[in-house]
N, C-alpha and C positions, 0 to 999 in steps of 0.2 A: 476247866478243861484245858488240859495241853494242845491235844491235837482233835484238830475238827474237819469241815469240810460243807462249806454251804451249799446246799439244794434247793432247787427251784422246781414249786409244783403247785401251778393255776390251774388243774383240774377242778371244773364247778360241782361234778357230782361224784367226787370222792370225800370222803369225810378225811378228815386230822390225821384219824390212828390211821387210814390206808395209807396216808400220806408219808407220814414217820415210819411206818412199816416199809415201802417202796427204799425210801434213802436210806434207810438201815442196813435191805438187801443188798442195795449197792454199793454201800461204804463196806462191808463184809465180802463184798467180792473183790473189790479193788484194793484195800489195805488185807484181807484177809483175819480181821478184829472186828467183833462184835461191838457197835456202840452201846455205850448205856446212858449216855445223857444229849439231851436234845432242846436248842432254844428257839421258842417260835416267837412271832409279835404277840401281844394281847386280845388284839381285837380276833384270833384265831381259833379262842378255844369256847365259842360259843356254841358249838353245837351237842355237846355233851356226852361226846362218843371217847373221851381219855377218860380213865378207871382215877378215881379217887378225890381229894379236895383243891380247892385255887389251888392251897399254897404247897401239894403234892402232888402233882399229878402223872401218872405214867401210861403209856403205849406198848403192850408185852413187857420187854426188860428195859426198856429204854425209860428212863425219868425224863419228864419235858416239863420244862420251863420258862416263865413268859419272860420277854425283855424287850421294851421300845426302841432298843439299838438294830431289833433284826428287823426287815421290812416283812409287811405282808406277803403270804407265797413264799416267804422264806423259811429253811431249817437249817442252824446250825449244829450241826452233827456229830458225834466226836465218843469218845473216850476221858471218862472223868476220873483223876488219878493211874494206877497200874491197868494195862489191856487184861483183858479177862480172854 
């Protein structure tokens, strides 16, 4: 990912994909580009609300991906290769 933009969202009773969904809307209003890739912590995707495997997983169009670099409550957010 080129260009990103981290989100913060401690909501307890929203799940993942609302969550990824939320930052999406607002990185589409503010850049005016739809992300499609998105990296959370690990310990985040236990509740089983993102469509597909560990090591695929996605939220509508956005692909999410785990990484011990983001903190919990975080999503790094972005555009991976050309803006769509």
């Amino acid at each position: 990912m080129n260009i990103g933009m981290l989100w913060f969202d401690n909501d307890p009773k929203a799940e993942i994909a609302t969550k990824i969904e939320r930052a999406a809307a607002y990185y589409n209003a503010k850049y005016g580009t739809t992300p499609n890739l998105c990296f959370v912590h690990p310990s985040m995707i236990h509740n089983g609300s993102l469509k597909g495997r560990n090591d695929k997983m996605s939220s509508g169009e956005v692909e999410v991906r785990t990484t011990r670099t983001i903190l919990p409550n975080h999503f790094w957010i972005g555009v991976n290769g050309s803006p769509t």
